[in-house]
PDB file of N, CA, C, O and CB in Angstrom:
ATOM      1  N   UNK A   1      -9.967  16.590  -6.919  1.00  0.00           N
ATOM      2  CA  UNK A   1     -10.501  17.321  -8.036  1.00  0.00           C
ATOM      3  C   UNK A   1     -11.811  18.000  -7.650  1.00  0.00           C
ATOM      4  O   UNK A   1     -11.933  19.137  -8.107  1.00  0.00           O
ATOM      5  CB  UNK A   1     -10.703  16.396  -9.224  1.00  0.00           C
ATOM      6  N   UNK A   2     -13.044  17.434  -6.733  1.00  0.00           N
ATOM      7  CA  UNK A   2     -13.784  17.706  -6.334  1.00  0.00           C
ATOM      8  C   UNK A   2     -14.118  19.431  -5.740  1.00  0.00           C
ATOM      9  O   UNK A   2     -15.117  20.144  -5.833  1.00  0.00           O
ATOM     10  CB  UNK A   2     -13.716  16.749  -5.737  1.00  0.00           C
ATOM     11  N   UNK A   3     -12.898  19.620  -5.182  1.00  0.00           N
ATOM     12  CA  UNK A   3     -12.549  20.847  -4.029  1.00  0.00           C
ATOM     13  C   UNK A   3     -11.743  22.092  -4.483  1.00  0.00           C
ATOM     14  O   UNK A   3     -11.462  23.148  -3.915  1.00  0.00           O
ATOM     15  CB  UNK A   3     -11.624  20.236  -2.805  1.00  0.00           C
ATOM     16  N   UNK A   4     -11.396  21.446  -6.055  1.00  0.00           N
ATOM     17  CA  UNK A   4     -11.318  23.040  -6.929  1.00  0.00           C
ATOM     18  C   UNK A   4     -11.951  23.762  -6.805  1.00  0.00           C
ATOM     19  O   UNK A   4     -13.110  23.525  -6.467  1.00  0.00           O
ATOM     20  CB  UNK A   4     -11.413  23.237  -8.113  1.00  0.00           C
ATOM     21  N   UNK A   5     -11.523  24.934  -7.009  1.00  0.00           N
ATOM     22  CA  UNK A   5     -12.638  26.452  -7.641  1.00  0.00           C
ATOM     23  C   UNK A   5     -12.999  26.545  -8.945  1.00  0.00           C
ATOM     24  O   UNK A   5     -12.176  26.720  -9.845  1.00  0.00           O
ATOM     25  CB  UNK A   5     -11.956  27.978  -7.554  1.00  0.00           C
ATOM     26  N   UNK A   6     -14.088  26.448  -9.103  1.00  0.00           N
ATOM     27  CA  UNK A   6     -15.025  26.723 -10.716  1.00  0.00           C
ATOM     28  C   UNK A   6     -14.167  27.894 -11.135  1.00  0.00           C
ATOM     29  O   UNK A   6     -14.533  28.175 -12.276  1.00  0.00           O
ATOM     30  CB  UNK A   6     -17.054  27.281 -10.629  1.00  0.00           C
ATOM     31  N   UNK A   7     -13.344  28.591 -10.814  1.00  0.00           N
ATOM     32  CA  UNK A   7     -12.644  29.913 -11.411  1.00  0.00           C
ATOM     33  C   UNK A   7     -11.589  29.436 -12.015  1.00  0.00           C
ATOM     34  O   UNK A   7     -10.688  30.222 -12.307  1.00  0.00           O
ATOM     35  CB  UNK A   7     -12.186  31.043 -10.417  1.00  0.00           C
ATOM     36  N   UNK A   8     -11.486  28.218 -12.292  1.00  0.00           N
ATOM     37  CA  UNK A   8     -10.141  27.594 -13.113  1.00  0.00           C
ATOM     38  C   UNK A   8     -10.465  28.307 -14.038  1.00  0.00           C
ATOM     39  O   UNK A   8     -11.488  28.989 -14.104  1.00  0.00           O
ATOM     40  CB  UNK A   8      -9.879  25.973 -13.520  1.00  0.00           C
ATOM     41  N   UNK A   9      -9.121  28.149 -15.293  1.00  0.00           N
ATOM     42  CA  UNK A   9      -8.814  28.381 -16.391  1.00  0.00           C
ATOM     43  C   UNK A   9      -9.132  27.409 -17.827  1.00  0.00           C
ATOM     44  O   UNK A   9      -8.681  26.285 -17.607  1.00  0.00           O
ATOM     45  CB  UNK A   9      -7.651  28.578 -16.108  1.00  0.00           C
ATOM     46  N   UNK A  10      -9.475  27.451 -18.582  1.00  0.00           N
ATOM     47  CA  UNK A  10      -9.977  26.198 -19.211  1.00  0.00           C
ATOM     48  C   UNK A  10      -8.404  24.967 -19.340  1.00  0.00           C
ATOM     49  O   UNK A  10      -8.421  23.742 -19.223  1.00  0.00           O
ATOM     50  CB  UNK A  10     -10.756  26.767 -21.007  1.00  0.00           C
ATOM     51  N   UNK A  11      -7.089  25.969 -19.639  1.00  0.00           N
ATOM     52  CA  UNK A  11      -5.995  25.211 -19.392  1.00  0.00           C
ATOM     53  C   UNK A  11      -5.724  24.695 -18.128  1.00  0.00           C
ATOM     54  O   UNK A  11      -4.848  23.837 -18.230  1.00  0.00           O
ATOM     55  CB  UNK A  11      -5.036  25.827 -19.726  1.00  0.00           C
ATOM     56  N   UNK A  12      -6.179  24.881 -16.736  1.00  0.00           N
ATOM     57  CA  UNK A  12      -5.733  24.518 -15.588  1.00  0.00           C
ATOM     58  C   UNK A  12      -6.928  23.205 -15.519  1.00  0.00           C
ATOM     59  O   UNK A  12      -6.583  22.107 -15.082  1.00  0.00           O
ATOM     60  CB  UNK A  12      -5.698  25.839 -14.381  1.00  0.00           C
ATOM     61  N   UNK A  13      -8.158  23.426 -15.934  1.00  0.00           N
ATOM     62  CA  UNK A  13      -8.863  22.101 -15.955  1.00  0.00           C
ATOM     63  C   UNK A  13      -8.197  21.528 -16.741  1.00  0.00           C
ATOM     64  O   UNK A  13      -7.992  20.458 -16.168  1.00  0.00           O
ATOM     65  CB  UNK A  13     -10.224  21.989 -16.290  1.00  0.00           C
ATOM     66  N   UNK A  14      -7.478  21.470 -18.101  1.00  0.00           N
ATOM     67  CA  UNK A  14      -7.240  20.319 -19.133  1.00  0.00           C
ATOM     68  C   UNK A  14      -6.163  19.819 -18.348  1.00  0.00           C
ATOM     69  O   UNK A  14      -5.904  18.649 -18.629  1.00  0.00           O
ATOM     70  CB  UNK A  14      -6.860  20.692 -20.797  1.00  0.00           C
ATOM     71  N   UNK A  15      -5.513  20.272 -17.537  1.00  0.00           N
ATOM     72  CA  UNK A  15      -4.037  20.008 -16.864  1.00  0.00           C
ATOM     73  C   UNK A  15      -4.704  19.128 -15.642  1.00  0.00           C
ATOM     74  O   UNK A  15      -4.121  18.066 -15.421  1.00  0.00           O
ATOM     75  CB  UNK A  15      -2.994  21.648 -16.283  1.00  0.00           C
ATOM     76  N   UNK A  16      -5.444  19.318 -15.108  1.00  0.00           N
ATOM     77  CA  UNK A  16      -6.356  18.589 -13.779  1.00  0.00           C
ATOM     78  C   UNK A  16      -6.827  17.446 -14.588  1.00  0.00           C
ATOM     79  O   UNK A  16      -6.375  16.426 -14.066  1.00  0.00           O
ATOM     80  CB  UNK A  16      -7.848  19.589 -12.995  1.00  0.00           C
ATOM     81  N   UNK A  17      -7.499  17.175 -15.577  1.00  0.00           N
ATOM     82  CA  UNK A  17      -8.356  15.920 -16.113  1.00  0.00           C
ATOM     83  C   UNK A  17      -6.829  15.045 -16.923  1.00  0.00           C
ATOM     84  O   UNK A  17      -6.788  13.832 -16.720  1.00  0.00           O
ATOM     85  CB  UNK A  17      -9.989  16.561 -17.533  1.00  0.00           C
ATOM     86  N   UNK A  18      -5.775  15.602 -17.702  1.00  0.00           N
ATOM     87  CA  UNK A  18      -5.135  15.039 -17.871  1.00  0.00           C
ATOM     88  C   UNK A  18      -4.380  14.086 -16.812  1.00  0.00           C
ATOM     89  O   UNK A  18      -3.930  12.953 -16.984  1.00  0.00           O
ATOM     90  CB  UNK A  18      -4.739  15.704 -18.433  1.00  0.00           C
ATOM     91  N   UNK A  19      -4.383  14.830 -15.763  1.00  0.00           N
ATOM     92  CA  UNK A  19      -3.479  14.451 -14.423  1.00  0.00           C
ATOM     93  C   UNK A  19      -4.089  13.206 -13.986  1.00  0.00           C
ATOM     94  O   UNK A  19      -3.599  12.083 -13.862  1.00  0.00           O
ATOM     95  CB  UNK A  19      -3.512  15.617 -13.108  1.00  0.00           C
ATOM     96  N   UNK A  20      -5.283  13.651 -13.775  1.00  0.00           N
ATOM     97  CA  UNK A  20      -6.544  12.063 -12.973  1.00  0.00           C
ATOM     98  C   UNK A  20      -6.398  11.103 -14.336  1.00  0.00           C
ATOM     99  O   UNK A  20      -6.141   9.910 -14.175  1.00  0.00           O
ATOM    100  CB  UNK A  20      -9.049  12.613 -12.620  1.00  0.00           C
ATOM    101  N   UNK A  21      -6.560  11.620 -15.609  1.00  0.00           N
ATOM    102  CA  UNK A  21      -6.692  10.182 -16.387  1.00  0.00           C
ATOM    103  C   UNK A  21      -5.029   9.537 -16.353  1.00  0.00           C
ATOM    104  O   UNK A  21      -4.837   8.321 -16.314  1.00  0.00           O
ATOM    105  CB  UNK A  21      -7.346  10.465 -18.291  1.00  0.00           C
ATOM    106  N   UNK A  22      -4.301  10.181 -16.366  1.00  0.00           N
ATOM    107  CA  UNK A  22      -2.541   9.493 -16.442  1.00  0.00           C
ATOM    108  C   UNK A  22      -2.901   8.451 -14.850  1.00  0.00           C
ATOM    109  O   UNK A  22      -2.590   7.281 -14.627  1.00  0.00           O
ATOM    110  CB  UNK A  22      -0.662  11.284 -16.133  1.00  0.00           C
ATOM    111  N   UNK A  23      -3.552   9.307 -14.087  1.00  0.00           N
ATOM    112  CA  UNK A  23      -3.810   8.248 -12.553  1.00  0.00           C
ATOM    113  C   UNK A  23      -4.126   6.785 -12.916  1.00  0.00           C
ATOM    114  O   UNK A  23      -3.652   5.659 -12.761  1.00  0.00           O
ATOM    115  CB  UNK A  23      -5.318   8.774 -11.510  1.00  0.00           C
ATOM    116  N   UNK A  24      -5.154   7.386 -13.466  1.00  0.00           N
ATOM    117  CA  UNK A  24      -6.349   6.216 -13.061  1.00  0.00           C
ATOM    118  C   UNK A  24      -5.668   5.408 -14.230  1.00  0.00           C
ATOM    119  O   UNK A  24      -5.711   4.214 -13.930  1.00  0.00           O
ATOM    120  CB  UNK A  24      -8.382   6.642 -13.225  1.00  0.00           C
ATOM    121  N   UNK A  25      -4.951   5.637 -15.659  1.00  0.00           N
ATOM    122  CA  UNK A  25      -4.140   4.146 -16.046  1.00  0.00           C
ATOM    123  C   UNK A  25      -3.169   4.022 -15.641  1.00  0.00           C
ATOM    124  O   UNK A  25      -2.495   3.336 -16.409  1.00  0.00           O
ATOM    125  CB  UNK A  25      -3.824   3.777 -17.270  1.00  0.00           C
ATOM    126  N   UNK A  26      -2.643   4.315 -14.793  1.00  0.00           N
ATOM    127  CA  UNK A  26      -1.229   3.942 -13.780  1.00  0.00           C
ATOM    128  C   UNK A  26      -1.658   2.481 -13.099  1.00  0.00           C
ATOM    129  O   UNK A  26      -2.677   2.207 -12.465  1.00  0.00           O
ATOM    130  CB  UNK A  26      -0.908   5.336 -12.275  1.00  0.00           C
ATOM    131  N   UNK A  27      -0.584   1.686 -13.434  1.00  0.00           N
ATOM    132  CA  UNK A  27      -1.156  -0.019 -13.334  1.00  0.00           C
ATOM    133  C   UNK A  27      -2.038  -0.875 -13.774  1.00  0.00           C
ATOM    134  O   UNK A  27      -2.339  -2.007 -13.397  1.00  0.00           O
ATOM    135  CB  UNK A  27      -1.492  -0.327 -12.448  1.00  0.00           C
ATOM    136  N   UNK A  28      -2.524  -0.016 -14.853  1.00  0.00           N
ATOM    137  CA  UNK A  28      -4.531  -0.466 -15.502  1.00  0.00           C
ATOM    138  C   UNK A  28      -3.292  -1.802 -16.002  1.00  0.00           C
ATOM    139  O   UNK A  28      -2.230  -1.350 -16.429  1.00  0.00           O
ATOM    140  CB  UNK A  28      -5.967   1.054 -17.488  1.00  0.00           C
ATOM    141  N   UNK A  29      -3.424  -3.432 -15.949  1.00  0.00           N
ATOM    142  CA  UNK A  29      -2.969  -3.808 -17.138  1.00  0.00           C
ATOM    143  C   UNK A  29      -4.464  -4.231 -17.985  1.00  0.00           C
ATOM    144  O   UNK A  29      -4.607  -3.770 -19.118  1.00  0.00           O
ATOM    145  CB  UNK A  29      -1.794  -5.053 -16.915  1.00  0.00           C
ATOM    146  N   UNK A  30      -5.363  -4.961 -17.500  1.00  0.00           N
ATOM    147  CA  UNK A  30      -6.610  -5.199 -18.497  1.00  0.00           C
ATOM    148  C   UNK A  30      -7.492  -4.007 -17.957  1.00  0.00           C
ATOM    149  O   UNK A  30      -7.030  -3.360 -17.017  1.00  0.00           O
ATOM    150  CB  UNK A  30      -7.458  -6.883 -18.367  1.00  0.00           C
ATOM    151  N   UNK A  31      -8.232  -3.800 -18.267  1.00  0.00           N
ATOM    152  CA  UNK A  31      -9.559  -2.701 -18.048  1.00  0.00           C
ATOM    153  C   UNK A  31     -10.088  -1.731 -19.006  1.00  0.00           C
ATOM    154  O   UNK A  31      -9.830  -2.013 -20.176  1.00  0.00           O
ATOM    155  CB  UNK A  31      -9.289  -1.794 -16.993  1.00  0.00           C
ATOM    156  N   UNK A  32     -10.830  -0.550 -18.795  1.00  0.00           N
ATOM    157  CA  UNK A  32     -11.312   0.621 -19.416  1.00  0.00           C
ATOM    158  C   UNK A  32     -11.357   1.768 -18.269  1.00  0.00           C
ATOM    159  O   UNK A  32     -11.569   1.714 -17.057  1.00  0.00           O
ATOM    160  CB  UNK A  32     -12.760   0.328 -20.098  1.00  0.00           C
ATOM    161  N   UNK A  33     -11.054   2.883 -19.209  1.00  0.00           N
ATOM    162  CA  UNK A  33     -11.338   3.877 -18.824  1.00  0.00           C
ATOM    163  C   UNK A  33     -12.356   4.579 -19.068  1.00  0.00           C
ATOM    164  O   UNK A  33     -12.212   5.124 -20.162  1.00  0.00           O
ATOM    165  CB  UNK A  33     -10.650   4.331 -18.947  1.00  0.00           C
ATOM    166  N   UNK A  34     -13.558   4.900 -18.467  1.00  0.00           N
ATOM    167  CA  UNK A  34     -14.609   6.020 -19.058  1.00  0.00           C
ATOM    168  C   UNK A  34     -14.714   7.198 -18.653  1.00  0.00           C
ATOM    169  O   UNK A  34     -15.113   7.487 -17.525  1.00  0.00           O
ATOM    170  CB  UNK A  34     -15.820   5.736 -18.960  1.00  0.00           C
ATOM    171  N   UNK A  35     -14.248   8.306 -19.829  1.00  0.00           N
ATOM    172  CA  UNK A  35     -14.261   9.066 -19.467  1.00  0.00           C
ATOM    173  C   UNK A  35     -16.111  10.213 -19.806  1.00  0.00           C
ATOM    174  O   UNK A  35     -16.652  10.289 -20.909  1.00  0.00           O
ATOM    175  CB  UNK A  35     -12.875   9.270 -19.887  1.00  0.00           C
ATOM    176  N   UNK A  36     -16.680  10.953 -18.407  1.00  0.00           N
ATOM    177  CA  UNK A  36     -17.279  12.079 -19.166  1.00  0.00           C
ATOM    178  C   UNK A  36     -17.236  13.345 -19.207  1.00  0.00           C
ATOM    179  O   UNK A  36     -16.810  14.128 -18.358  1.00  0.00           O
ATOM    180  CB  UNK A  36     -18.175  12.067 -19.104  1.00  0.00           C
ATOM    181  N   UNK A  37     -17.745  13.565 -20.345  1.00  0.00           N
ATOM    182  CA  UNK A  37     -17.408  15.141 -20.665  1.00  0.00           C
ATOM    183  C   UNK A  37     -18.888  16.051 -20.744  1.00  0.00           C
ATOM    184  O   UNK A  37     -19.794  15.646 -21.472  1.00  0.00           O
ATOM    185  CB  UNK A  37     -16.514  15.253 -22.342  1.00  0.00           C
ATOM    186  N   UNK A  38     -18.994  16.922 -20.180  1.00  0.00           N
ATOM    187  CA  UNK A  38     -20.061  17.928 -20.233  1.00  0.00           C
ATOM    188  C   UNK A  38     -19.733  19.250 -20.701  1.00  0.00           C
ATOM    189  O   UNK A  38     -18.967  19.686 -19.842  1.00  0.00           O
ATOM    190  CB  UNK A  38     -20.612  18.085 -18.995  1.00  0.00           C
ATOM    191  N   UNK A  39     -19.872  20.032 -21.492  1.00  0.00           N
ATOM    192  CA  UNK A  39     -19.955  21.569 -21.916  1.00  0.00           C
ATOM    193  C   UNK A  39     -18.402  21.487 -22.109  1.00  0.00           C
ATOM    194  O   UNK A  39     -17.634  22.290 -21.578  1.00  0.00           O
ATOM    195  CB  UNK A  39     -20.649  22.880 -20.665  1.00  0.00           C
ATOM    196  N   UNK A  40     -17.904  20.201 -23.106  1.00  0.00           N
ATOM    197  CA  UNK A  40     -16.536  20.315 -23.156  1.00  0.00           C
ATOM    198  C   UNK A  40     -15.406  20.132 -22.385  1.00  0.00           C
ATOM    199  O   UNK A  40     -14.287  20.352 -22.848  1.00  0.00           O
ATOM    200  CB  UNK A  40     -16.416  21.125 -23.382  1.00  0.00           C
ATOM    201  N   UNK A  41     -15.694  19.530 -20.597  1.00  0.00           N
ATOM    202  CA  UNK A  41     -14.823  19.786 -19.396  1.00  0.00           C
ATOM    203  C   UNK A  41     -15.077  18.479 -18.977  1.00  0.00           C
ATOM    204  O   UNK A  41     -16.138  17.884 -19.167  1.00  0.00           O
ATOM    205  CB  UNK A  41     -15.169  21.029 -18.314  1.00  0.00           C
ATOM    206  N   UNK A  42     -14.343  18.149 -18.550  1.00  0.00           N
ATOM    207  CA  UNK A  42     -14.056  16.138 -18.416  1.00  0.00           C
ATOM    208  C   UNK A  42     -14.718  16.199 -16.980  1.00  0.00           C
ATOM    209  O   UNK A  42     -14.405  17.112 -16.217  1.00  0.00           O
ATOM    210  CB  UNK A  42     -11.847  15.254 -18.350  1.00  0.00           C
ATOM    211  N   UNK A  43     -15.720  15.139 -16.576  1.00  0.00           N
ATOM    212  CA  UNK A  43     -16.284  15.668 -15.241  1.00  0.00           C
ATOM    213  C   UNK A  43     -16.295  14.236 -14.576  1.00  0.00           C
ATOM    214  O   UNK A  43     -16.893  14.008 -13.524  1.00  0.00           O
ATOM    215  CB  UNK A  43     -17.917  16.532 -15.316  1.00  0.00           C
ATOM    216  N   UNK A  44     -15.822  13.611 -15.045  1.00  0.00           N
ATOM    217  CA  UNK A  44     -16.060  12.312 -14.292  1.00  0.00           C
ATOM    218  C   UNK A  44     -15.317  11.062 -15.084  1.00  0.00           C
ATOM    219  O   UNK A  44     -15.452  10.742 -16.265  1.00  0.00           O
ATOM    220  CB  UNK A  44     -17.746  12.033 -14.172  1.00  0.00           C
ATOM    221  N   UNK A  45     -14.544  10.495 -14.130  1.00  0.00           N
ATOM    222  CA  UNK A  45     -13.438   9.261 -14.849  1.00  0.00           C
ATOM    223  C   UNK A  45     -13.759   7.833 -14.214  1.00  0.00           C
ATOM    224  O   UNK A  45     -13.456   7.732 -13.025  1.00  0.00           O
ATOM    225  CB  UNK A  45     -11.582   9.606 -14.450  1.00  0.00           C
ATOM    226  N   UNK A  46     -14.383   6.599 -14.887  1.00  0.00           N
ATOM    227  CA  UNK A  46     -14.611   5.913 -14.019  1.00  0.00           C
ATOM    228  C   UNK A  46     -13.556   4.484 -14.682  1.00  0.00           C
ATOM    229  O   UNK A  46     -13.672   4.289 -15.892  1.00  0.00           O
ATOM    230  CB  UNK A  46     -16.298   5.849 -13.778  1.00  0.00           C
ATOM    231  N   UNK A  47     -12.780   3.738 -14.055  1.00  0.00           N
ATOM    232  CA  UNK A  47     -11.862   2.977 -14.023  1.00  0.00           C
ATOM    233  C   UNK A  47     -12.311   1.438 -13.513  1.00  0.00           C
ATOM    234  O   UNK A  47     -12.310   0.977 -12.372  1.00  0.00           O
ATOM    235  CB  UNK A  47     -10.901   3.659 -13.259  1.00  0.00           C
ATOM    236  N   UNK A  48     -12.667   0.863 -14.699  1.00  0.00           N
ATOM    237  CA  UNK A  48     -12.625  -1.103 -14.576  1.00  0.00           C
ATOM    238  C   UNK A  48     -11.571  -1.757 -14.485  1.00  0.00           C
ATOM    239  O   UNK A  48     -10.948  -1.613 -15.537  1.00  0.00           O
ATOM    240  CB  UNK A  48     -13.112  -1.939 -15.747  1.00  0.00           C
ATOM    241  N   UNK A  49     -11.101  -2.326 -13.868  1.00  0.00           N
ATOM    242  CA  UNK A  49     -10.039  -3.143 -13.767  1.00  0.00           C
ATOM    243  C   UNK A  49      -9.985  -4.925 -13.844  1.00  0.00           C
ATOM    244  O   UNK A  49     -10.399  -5.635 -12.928  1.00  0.00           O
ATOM    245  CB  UNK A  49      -9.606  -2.694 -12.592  1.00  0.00           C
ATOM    246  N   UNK A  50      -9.669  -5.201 -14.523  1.00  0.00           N
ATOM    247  CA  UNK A  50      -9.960  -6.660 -14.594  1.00  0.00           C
ATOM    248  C   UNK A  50      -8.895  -7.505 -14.749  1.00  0.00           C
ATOM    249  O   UNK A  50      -7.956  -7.467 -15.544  1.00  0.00           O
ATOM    250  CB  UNK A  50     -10.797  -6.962 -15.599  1.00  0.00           C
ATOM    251  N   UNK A  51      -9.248  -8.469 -13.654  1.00  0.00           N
ATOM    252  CA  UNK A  51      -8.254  -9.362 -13.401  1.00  0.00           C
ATOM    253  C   UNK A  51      -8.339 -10.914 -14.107  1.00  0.00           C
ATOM    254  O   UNK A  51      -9.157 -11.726 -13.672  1.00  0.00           O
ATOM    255  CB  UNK A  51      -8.239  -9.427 -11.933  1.00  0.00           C
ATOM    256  N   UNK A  52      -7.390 -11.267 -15.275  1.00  0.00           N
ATOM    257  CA  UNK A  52      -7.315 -12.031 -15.760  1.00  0.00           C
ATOM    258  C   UNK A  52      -6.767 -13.790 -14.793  1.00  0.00           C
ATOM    259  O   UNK A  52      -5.674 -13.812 -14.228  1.00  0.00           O
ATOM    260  CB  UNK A  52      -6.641 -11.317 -16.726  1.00  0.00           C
ATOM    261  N   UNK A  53      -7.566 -14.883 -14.772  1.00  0.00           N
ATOM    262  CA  UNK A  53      -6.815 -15.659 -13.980  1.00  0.00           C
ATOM    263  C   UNK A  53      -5.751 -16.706 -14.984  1.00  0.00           C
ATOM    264  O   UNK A  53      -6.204 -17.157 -16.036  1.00  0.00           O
ATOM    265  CB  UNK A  53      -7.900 -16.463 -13.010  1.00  0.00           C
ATOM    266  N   UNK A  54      -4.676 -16.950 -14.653  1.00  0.00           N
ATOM    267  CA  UNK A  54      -4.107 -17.814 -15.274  1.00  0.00           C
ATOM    268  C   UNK A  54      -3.701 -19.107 -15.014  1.00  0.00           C
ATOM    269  O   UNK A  54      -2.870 -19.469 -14.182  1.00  0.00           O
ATOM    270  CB  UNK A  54      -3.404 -17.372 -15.544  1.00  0.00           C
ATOM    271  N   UNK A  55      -4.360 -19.793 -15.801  1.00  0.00           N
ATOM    272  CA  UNK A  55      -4.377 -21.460 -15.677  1.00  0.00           C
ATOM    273  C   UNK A  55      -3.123 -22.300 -15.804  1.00  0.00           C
ATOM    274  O   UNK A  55      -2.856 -23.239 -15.053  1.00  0.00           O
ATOM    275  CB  UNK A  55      -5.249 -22.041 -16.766  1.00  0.00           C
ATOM    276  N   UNK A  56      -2.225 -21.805 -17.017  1.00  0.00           N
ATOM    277  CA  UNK A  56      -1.721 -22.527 -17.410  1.00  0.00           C
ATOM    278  C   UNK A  56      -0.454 -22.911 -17.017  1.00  0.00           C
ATOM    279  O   UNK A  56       0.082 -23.895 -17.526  1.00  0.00           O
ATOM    280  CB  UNK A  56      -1.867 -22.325 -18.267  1.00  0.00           C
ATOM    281  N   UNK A  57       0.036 -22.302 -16.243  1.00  0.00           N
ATOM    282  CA  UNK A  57       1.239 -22.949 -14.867  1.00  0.00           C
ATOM    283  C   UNK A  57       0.742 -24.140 -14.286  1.00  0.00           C
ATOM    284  O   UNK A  57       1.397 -25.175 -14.158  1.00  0.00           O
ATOM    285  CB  UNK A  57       1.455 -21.866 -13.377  1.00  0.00           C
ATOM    286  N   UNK A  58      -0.828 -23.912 -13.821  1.00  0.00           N
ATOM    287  CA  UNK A  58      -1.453 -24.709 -13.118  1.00  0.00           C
ATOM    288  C   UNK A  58      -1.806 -26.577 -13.599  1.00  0.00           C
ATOM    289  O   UNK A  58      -2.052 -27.622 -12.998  1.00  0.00           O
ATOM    290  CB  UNK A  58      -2.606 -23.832 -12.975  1.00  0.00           C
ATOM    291  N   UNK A  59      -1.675 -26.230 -14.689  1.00  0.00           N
ATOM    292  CA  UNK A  59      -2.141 -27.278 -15.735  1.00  0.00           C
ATOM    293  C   UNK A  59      -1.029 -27.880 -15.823  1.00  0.00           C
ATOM    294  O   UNK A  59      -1.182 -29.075 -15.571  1.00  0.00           O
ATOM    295  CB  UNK A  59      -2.695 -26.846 -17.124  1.00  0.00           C
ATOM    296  N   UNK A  60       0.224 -27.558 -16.111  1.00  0.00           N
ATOM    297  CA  UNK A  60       1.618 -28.282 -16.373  1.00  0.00           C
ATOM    298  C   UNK A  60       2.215 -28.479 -14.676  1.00  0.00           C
ATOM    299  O   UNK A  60       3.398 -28.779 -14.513  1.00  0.00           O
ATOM    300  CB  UNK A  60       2.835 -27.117 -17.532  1.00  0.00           C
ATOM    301  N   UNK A  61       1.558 -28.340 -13.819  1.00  0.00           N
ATOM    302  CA  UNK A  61       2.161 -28.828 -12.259  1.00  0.00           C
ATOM    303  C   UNK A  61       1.453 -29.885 -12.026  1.00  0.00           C
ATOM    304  O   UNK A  61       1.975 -30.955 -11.711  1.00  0.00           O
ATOM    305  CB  UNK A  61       1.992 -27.808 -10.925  1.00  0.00           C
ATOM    306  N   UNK A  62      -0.231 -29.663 -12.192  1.00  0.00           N
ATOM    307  CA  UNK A  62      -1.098 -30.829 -11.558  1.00  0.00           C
ATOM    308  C   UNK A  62      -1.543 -31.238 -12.376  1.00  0.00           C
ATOM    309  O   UNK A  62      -2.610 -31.813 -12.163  1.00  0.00           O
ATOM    310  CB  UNK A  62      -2.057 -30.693 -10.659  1.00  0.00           C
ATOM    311  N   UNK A  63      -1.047 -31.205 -13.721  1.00  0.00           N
ATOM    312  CA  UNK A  63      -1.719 -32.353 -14.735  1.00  0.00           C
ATOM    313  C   UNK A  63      -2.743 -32.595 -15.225  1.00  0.00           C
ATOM    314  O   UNK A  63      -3.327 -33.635 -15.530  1.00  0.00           O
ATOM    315  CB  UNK A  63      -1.731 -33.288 -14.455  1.00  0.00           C
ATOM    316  N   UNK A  64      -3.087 -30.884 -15.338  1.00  0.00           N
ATOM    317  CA  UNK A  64      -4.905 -30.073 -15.512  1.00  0.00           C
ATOM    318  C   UNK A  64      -6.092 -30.588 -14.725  1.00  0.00           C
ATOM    319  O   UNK A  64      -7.284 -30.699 -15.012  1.00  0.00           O
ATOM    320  CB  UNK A  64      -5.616 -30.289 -17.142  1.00  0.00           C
ATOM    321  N   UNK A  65      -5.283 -30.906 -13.484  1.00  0.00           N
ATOM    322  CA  UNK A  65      -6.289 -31.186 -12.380  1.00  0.00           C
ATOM    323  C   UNK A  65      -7.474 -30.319 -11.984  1.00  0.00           C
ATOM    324  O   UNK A  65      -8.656 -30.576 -11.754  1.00  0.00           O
ATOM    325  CB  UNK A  65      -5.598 -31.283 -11.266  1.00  0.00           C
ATOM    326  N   UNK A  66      -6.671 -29.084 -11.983  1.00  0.00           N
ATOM    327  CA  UNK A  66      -7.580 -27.861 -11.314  1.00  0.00           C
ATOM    328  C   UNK A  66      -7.201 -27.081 -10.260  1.00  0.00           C
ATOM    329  O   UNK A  66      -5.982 -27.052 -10.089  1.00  0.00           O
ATOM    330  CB  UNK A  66      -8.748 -28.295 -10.821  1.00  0.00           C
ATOM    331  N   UNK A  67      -7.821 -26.477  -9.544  1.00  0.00           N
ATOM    332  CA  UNK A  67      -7.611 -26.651  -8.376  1.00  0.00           C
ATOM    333  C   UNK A  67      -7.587 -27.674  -6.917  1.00  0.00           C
ATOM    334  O   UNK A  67      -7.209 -27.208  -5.843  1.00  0.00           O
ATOM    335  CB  UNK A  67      -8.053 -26.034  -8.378  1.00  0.00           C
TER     336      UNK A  67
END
């Protein structure tokens, strides 16, 4: 996205920022997306991802030992 030409179209940017945000939640399962916008034109997408751990397999094998 970086290495565009500022001579886009305002539709060829909405088509470029749509494209990166469909990216960046491709596999999101927990997280956020932040998106920013300047003079109306999406300029920056930043993507948290967070990984939930799950205990509770763990608990019914070792008898909520732990690890």
């Amino acid at each position: 996205m970086a290495g565009e030409s500022k001579k886009l179209t305002a539709d060829r940017k909405e088509e470029i920022a749509l494209r990166e945000i469909r990216r960046a939640l491709k596999g999101l399962e927990y997280g956020s997306l932040t998106i920013y916008v300047q003079d109306g034109i999406v300029i920056q997408i930043d993507r948290t991802a967070k990984n939930r751990l799950d205990y509770s397999a763990l608990d019914k094998v070792s008898g909520g030992e732990g690890i």
